[in-house]
N, C-alpha and C positions, 0 to 999 in steps of 0.2 A: 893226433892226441899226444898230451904230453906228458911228463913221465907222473905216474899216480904215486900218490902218497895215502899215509895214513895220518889222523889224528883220532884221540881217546878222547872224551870227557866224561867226568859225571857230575852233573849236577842236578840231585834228586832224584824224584821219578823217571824212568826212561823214556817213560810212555809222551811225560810232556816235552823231550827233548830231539824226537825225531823231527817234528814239521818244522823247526825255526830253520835245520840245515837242507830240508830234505827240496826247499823248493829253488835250490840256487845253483847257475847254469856252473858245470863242473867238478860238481857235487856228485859222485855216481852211487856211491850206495851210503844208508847209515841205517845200521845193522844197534840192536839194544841186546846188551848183554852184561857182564860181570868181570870185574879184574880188580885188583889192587888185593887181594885175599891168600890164605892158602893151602883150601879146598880145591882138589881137579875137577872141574867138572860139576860144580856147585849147581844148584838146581833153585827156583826160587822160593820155594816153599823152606831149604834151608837160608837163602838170602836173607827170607825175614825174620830168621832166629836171631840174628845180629852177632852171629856166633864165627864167620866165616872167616873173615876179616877183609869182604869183595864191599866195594862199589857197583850201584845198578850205575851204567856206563853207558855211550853211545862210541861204536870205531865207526869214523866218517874216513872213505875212500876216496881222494877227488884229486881230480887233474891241477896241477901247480900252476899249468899257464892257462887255466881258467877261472882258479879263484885261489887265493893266497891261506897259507897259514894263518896268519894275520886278521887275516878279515875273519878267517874261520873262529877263531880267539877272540873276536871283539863280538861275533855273534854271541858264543858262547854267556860273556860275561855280561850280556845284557837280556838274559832269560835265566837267568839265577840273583839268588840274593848272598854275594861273595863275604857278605860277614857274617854267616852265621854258620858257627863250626857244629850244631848240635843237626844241623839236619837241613832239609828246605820244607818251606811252608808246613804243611802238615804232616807231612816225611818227618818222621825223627829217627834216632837214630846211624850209627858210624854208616851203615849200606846206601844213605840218602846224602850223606857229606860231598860237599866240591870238590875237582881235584884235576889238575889236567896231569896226564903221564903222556911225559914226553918221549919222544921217537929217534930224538938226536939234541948233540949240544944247542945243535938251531935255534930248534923247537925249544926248548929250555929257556934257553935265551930270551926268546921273543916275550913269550909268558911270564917270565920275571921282569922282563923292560914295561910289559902293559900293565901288568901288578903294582909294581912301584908307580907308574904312571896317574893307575886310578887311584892309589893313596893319596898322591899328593895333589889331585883333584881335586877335592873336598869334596865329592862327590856324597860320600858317605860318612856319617858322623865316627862308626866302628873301623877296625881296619880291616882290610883284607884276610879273609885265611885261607882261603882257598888254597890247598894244598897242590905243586909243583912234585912229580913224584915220575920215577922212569915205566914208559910203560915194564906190561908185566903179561902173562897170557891173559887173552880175552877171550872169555868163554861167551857162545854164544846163549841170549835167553831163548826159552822155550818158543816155537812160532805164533803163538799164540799172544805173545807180547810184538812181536816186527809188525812196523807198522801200524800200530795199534789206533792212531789216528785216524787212519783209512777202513781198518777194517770196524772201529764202532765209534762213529764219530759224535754222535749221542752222549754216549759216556765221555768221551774223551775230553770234551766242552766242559761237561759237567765239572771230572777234575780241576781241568784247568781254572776253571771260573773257583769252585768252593774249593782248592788248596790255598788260594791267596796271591798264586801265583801272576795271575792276568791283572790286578789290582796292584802289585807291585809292581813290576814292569810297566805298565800305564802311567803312575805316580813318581816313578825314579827317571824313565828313561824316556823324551819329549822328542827325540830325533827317529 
């Protein structure tokens, strides 16, 4: 095995952000939880006061010579809509805003190189905001959020499909 890292995101719900990393070989855990705030130990019921100043978040653990930063970062930004600073889909709100917090100069790096890259893409008519931000403590969400895909996946479709999310992604992203 080789040496594990971490990476943060948040973009939007957490609930829609576990399965896009959770099914990839070197991927060992992604855990939904809270950071960028500063409440210890925030709970979600204050999450959603909007008061905290945390991001709902996913920390991905995963072996480096199994699957890259990089690719983890390009996952990332192709299951979010990176120009929109008030929230994602039906999320609004600062707790629902994009944001990768980085783990090292690396990591920084990489996320400002693929940033600037998808601007000048054309990919999208708005720019980029996706906030670049160092991590910070991540607190874990309640268990009843981990996983959440697995444990009611009924609902979790449901989400996915009426936040808008699954219809963005299908119309932005053909690869």
């Amino acid at each position: 095995m080789g040496k594990l890292q971490k990476a943060i995101f948040a973009g939007g719900c957490f609930w829609c952000m576990i399965k896009p990393f959770d099914k990839y070989e070197g991927v060992k855990s992604v855990l939904s939880g809270y950071t960028g705030g500063y409440v210890e130990n925030p709970t979600y019921e204050q999450i959603k006061t909007q008061t905290t100043g945390h991001r709902e978040a996913v920390e991905i653990t995963f072996d480096e010579d199994k699957i890259s930063f990089e690719m983890l970062v390009d996952i990332f930004f192709k299951v979010i809509d990176p120009t929109d600073e008030a929230g994602q889909f039906i999320d609004r709100g600062e707790s629902y805003t994009t944001a990768v917090f980085y783990q090292d100069e690396n990591q920084r790096d990489i996320v400002e190189r693929y940033i600037k890259e998808l601007d000048a893409s054309g990919k999208f008519s708005k720019p980029v905001v996706t906030k670049v931000l160092p991590a910070m403590p991540f607190y874990l969400a309640e268990e009843y959020h981990q996983d959440y895909y697995k444990k009611n996946p009924d609902a979790y479709q449901k989400e996915y499909i009426e936040s808008g999310r699954a219809d963005f992604i299908k119309q932005t992203w053909t690869d």
